[in-house]
ROBALO-711844 format. One record per residue (C-alpha): residue in one letter; x, z, y. Coordinates in Angstrom, 3 decimals, always signed. Example, Ala and Ser with C-alpha at 12.3 -4.5 7.8 and 13.67 -1.06 7.14 Angstrom:
SITE   residuo          X          Z          Y
SITE         A    +12.300     +7.800     -4.500
SITE         S    +13.670     +7.140     -1.060
***
This chain:
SITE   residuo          X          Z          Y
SITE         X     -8.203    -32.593    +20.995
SITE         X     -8.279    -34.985    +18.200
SITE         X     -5.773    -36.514    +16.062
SITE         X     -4.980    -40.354    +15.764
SITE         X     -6.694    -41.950    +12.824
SITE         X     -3.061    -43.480    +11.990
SITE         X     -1.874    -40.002    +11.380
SITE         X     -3.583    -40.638     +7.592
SITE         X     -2.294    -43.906     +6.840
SITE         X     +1.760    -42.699     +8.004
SITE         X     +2.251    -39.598     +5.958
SITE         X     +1.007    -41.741     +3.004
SITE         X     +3.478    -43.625     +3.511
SITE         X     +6.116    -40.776     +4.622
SITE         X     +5.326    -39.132     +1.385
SITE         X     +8.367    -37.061     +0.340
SITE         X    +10.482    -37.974     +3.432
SITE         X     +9.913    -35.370     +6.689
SITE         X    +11.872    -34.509     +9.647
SITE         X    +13.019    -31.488     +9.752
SITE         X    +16.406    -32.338     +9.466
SITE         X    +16.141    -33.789    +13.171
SITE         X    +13.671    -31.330    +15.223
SITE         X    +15.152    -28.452    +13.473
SITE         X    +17.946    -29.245    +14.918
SITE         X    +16.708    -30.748    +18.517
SITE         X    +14.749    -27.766    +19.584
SITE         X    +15.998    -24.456    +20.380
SITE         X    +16.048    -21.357    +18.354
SITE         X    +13.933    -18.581    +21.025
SITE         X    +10.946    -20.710    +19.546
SITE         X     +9.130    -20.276    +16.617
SITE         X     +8.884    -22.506    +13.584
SITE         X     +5.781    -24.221    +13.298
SITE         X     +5.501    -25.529     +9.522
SITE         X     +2.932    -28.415     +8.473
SITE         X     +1.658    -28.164     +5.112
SITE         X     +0.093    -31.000     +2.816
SITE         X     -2.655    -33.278     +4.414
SITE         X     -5.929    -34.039     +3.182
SITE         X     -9.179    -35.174     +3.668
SITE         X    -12.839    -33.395     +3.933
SITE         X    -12.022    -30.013     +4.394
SITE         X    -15.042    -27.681     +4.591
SITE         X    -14.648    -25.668     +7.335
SITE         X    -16.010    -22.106     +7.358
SITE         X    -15.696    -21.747     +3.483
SITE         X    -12.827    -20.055     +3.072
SITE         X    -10.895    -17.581     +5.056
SITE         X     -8.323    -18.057     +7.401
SITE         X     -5.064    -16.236     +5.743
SITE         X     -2.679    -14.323     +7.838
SITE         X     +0.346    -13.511     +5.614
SITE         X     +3.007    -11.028     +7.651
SITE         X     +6.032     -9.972     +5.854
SITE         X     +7.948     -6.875     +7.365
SITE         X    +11.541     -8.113     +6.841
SITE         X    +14.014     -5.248     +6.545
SITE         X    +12.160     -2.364     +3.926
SITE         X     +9.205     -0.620     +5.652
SITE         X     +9.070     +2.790     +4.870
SITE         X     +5.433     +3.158     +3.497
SITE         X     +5.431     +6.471     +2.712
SITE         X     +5.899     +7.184     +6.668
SITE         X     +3.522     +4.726     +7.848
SITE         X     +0.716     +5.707     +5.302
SITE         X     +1.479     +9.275     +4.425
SITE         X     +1.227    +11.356     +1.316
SITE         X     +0.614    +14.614     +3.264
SITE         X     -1.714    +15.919     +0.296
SITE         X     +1.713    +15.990     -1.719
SITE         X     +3.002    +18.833     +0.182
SITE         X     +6.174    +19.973     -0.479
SITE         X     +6.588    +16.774     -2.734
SITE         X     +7.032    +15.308     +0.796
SITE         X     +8.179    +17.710     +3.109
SITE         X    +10.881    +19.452     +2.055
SITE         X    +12.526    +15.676     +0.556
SITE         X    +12.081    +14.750     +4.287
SITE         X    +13.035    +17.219     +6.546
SITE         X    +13.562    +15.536     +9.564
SITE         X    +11.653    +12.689     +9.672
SITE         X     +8.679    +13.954     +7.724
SITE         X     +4.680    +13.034     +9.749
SITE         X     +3.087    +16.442    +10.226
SITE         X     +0.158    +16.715     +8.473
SITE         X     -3.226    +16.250    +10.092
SITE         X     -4.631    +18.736    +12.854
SITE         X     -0.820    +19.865    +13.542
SITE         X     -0.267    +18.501    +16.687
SITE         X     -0.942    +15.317    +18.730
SITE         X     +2.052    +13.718    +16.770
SITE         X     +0.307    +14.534    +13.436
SITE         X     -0.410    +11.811    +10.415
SITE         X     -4.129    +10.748    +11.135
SITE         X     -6.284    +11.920     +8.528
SITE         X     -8.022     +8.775     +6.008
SITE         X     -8.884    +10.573     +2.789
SITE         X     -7.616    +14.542     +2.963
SITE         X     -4.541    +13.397     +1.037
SITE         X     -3.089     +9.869     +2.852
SITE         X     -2.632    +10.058     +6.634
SITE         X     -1.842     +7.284     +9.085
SITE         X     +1.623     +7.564    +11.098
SITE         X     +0.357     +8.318    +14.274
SITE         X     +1.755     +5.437    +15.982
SITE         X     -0.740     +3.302    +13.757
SITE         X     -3.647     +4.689    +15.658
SITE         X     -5.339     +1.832    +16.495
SITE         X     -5.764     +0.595    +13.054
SITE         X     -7.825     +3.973    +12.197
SITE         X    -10.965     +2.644    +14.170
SITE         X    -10.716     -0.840    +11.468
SITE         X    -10.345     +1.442     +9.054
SITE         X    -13.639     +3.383     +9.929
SITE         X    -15.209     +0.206    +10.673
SITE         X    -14.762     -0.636     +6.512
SITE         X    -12.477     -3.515     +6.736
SITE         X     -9.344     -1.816     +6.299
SITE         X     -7.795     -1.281     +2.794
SITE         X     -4.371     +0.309     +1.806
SITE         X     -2.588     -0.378     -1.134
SITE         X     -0.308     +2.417     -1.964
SITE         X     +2.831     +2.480     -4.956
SITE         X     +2.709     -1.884     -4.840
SITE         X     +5.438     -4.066     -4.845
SITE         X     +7.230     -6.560     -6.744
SITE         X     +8.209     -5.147    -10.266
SITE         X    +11.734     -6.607    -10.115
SITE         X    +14.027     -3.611     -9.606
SITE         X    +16.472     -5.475     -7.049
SITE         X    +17.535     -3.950     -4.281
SITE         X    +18.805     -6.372     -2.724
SITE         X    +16.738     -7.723     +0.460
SITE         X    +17.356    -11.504     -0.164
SITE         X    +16.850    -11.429     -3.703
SITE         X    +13.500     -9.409     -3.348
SITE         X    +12.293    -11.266     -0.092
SITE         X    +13.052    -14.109     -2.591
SITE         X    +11.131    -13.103     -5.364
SITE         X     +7.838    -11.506     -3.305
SITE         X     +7.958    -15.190     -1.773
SITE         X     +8.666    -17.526     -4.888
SITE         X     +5.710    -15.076     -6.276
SITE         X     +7.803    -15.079     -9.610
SITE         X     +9.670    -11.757    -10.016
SITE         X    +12.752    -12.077    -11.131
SITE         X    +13.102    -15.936    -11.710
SITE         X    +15.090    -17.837     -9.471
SITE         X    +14.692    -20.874    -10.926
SITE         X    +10.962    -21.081     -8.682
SITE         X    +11.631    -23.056     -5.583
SITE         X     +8.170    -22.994     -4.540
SITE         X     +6.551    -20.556     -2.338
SITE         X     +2.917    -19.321     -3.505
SITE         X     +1.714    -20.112     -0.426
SITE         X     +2.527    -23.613     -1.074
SITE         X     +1.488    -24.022     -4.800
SITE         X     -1.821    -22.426     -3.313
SITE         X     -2.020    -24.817     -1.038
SITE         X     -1.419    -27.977     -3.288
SITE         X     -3.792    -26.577     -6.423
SITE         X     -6.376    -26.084     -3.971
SITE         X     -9.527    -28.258     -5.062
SITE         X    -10.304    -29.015     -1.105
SITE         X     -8.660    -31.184     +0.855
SITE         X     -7.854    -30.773     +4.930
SITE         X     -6.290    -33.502     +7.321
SITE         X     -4.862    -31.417     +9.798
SITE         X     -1.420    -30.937    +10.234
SITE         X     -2.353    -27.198    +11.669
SITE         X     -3.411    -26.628     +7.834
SITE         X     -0.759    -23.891     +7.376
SITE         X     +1.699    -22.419    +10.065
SITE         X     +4.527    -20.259     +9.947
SITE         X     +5.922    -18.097    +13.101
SITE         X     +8.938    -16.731    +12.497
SITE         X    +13.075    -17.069    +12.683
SITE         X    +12.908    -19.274     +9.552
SITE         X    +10.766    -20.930     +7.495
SITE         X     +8.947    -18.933     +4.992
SITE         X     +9.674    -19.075     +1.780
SITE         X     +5.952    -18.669     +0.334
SITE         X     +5.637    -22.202     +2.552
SITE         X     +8.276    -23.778     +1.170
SITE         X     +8.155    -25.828     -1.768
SITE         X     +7.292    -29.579     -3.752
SITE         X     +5.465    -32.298     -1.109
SITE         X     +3.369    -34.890     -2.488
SITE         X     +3.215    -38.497     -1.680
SITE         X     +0.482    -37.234     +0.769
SITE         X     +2.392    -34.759     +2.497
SITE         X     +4.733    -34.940     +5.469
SITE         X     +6.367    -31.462     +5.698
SITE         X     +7.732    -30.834     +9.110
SITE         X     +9.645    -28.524    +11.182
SITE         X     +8.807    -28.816    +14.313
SITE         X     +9.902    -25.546    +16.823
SITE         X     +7.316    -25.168    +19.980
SITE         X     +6.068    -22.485    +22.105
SITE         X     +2.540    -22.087    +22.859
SITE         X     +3.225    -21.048    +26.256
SITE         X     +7.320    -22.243    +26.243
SITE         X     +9.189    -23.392    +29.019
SITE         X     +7.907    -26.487    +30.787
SITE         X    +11.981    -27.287    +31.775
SITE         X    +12.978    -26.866    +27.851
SITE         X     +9.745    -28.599    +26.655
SITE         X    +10.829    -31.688    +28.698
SITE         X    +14.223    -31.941    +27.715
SITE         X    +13.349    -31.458    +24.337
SITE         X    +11.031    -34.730    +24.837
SITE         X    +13.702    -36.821    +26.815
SITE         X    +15.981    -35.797    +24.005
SITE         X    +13.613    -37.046    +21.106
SITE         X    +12.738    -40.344    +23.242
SITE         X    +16.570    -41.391    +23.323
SITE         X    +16.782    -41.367    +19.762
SITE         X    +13.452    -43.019    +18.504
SITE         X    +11.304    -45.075    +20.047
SITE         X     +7.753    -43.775    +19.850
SITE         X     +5.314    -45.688    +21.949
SITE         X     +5.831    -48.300    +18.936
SITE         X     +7.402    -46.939    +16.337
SITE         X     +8.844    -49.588    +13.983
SITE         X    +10.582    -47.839    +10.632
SITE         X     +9.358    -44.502     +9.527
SITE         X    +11.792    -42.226    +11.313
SITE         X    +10.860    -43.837    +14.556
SITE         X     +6.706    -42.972    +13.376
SITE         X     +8.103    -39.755    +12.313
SITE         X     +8.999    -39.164    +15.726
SITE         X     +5.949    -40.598    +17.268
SITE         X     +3.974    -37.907    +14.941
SITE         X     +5.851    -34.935    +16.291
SITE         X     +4.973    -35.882    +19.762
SITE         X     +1.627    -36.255    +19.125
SITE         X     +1.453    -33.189    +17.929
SITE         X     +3.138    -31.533    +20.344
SITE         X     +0.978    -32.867    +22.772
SITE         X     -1.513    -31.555    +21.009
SITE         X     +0.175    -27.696    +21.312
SITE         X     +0.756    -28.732    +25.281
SITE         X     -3.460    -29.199    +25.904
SITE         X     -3.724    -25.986    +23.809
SITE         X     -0.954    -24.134    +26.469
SITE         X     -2.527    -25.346    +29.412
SITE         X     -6.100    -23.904    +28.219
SITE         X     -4.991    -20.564    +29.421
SITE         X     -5.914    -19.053    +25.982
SITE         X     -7.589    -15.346    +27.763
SITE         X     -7.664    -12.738    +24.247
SITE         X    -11.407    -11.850    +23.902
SITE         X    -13.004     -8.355    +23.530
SITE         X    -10.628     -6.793    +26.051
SITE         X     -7.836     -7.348    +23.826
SITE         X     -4.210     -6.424    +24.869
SITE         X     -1.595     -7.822    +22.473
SITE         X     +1.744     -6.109    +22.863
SITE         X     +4.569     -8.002    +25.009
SITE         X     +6.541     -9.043    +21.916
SITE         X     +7.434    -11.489    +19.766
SITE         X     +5.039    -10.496    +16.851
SITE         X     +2.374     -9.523    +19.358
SITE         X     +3.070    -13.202    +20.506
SITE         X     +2.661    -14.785    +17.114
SITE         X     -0.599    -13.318    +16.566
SITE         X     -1.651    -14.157    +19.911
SITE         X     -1.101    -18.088    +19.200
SITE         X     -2.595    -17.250    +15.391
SITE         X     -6.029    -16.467    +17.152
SITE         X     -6.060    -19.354    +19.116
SITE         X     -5.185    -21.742    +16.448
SITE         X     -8.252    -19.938    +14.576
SITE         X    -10.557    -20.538    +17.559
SITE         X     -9.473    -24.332    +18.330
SITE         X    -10.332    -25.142    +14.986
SITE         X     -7.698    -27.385    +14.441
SITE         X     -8.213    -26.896    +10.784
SITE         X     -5.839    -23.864    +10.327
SITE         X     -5.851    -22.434     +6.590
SITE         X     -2.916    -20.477     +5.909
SITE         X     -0.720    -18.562     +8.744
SITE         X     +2.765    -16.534     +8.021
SITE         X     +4.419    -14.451    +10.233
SITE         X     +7.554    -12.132    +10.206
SITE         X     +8.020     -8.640    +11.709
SITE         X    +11.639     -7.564    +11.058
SITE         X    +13.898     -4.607    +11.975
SITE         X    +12.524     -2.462     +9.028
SITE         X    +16.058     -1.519     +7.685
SITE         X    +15.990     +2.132     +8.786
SITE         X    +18.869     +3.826     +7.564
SITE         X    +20.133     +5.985    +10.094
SITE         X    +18.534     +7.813    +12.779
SITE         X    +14.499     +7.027    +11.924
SITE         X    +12.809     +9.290    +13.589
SITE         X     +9.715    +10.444    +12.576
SITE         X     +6.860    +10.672    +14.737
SITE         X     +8.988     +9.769    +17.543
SITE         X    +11.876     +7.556    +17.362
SITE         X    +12.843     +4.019    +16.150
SITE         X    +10.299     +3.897    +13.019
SITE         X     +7.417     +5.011    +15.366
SITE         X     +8.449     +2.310    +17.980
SITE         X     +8.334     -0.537    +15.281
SITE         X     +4.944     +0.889    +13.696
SITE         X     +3.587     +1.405    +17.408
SITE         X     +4.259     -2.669    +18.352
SITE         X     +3.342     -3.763    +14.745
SITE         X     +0.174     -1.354    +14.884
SITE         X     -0.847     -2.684    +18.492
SITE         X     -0.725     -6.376    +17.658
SITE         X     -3.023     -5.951    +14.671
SITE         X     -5.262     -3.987    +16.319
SITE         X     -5.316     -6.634    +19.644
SITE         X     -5.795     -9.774    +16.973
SITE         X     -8.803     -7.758    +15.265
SITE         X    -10.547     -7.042    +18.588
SITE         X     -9.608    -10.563    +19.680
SITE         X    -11.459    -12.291    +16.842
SITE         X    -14.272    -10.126    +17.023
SITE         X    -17.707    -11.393    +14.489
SITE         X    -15.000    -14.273    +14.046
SITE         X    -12.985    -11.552    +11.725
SITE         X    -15.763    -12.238     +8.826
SITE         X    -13.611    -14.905     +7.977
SITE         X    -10.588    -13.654     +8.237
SITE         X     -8.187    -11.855     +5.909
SITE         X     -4.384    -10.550     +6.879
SITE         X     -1.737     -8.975     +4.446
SITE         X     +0.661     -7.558     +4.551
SITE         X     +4.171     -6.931     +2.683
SITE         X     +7.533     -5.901     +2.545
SITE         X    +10.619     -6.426     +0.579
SITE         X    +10.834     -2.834     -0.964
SITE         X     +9.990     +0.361     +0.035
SITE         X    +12.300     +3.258     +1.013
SITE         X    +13.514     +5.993     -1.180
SITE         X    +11.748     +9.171     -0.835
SITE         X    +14.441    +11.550     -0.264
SITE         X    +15.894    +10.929     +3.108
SITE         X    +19.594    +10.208     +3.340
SITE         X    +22.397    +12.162     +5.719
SITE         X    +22.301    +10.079     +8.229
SITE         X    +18.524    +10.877     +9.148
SITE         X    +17.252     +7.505     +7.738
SITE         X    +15.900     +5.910     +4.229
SITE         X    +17.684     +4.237     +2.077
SITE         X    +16.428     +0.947     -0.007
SITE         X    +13.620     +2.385     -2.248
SITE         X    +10.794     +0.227     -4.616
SITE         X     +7.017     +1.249     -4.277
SITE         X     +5.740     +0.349     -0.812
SITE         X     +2.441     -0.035     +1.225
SITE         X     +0.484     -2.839     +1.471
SITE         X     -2.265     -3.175     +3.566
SITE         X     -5.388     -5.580     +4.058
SITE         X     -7.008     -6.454     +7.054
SITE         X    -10.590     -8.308     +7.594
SITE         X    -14.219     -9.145     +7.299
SITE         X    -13.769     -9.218     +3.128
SITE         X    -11.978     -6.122     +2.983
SITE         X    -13.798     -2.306     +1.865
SITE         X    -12.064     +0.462     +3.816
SITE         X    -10.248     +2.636     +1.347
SITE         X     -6.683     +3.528     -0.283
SITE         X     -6.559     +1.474     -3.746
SITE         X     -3.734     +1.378     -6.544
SITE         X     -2.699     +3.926     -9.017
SITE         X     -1.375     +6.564     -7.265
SITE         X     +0.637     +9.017     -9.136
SITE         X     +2.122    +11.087     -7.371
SITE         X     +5.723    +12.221     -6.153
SITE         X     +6.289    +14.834     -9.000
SITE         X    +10.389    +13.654    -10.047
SITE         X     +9.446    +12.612    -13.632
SITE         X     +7.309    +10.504    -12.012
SITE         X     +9.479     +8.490     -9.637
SITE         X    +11.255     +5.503    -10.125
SITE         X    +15.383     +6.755     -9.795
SITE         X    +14.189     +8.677     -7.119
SITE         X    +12.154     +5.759     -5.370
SITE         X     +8.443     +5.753     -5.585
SITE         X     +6.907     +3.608     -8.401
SITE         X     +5.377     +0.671     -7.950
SITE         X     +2.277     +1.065     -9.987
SITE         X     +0.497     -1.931     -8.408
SITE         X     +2.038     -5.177     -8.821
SITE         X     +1.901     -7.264     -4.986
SITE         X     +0.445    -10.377     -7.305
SITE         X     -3.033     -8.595     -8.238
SITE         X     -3.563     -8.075     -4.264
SITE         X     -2.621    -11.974     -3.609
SITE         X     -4.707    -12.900     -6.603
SITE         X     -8.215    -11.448     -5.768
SITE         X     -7.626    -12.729     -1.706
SITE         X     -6.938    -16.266     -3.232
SITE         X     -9.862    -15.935     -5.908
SITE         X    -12.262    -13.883     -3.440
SITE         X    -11.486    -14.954     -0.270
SITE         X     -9.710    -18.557     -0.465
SITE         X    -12.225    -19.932     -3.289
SITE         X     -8.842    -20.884     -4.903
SITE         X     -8.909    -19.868     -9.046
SITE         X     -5.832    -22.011    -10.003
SITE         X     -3.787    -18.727    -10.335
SITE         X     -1.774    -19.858    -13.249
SITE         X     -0.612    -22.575    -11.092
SITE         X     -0.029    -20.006     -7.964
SITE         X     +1.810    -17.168    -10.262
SITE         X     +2.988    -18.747    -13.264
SITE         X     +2.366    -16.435    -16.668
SITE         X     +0.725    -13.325    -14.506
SITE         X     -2.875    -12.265    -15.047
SITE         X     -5.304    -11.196    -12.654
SITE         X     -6.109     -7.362    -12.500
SITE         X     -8.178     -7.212     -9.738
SITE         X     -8.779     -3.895     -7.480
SITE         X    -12.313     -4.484     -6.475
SITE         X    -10.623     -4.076     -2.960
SITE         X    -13.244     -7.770     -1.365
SITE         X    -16.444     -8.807     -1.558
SITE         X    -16.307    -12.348     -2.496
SITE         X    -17.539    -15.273     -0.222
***
């Protein structure tokens, strides 16, 4: 599965110019996005880690997912009815971590990563912008630059084009999801062709060909004469590319089962990108439906449904990767957290602190941040604080993990405070 050498000498010449103003618009909308990043030359393989960035669109309610049982009534009596029973209560209990921090039960099968030491939790972080607002916050976590919204680059991006290596593969970052990431998106150098290109790992053979016939009336690619028409030529190449990957039958290793849904999907195709080694770096990936504000349930319910599919995919893509997990790290975020009184309509309204948590071969088991506690005088209007900022857990996985120490480029004005939370490579 190799590329054409000629791949090099068009995006040099593409520089700023891409196309996704044509397949964005060409391919339908059940698929995901697949973004290329900047291309280089002479990557070193092996490294670095592979980062899987997933964003729970919406407002996940981290104290229900990782719970403060060990607050007591501090919890309990501010949520009533959708409140985790503490540990040893019944089957539907929080799962015991520490004796004060429980797992939603639903999240089971991240408790055996967790006693395998490659699970950490960061409790109380999140952006320090108050906002409430989900675009403005998804905004801001994304730009990596609280509060400004003059940024237009994602830190995923500005990671990727201060990074000191260089990578010709056009698999060097991907993003899976309704819409193009905002940590992806961002300035493209004259060496960069940034592309949008929507494809299914296992699509629809009767889409995938009218997508082609669709393409081929428009440019002509078997010799493409002015850059659009090489544009095009480079988008089926690559897709051609994605169709030998499809048609390997991709079989999850381990006994892995990833869940039958979209973000069980994405992290299916994120392993086998990982073990094609086609030169994948950087993957992002969206979970939504987080925006509980009526009828949440608690152990039960519509919470414990979206915590039970996102819990079963991570679990399926750790078991999947297997020794191959030493070089991998996954994070994850959300907008906001939810407030920690719950609201009359059995749900959670738009809080601030949140749960983060950190997945991978790098990663020491363990809950990390300052946590302080639910006490009133020590909430934020009601909403838990954040007391760690999201930036010092990005910081340490690009410093630790991705061999990347350009943070002043990557978050502008912010200084490292690391957690200890890795072991570096």
């Amino acid at each position: 599965m190799t590329m054409m050498t000629s791949r090099r000498n068009l995006l040099k010449g593409m520089g700023h110019l891409g196309v996704a103003g044509v397949s964005s618009a060409l391919f339908p909308s059940w698929m995901p996005k697949l973004v290329f990043s900047p291309v280089r030359q002479n990557n070193a393989p092996g490294q670095r880690d592979v980062l899987v960035a997933i964003f729970q669109r919406g407002g996940m309610d981290g104290l229900n997912a990782v719970v403060p049982f060990g607050e007591g009534g501090l919890y309990y009596d501010r949520r009533r009815t959708i409140a985790i029973p503490e540990p040893g209560v019944s089957e539907l209990s929080a799962i015991d971590l520490d004796g004060h921090f429980g797992l939603h039960p639903a999240l089971a099968p991240l408790k055996n990563i967790w006693d395998a030491n490659h699970l950490a939790i960061i409790h109380g972080a999140g952006s320090p912008d108050p906002t409430r607002s989900h675009f403005d916050a998804m905004e801001y976590m994304e730009r990596g630059t609280p509060g400004v919204r003059s940024t237009t680059a994602g830190w995923i991006n500005r990671h990727l084009l201060s990074a000191s290596w260089q990578n010709d593969s056009p698999f060097r970052a991907v993003g899976i999801g309704a819409m193009v990431q905002g940590s992806l998106r961002g300035p493209v150098s004259a060496l960069a062709m940034r592309s949008i290109v929507d494809f299914h790992l296992q699509g629809r053979e009767d889409q995938i060909a009218q997508i082609q016939s669709t393409l081929s009336s428009l440019y002509n690619v078997d010799a493409p004469s002015d850059m659009m028409s090489a544009a095009a030529g480079e988008v089926f190449e690559t897709v051609d590319l994605l169709s030998q990957m499809a048609n390997l039958e991709y079989t999850p290793a381990n006994g892995a089962e990833y869940p039958e849904s979209d973000f069980g999907m994405a992290l299916r195709q994120v392993a086998q990108l990982i073990k094609s080694d086609v030169g994948l770096e950087v993957a992002a990936v969206d979970i939504g439906g987080w925006d509980t504000h009526e009828n949440q349930g608690g152990a039960e319910g519509e919470f414990a449904y979206l915590l039970g599919n996102f819990g079963a995919a991570l679990g399926a893509f750790y078991t999947d990767m297997g020794d191959a997990m030493s070089g991998v790290t996954v994070v994850t975020m959300s907008e906001f957290g939810r407030r920690v009184q719950e609201n009359a309509s059995s749900g959670t309204d738009h809080g601030h602190g949140n749960v983060m948590m950190v997945m991978g071969g790098g990663a020491s088991s363990g809950v990390y941040g300052r946590w302080i506690g639910l006490e009133e005088d020590n909430l934020d209007e009601g909403d838990l604080a954040v007391t760690t900022d999201y930036r010092d857990v990005l910081t340490e996985i690009l410093a630790k993990r991705l061999g990347n120490n350009a943070l002043d480029q990557i978050f502008p004005g912010y200084a490292l405070n690391p957690l200890n939370i890795f072991q570096a490579r």
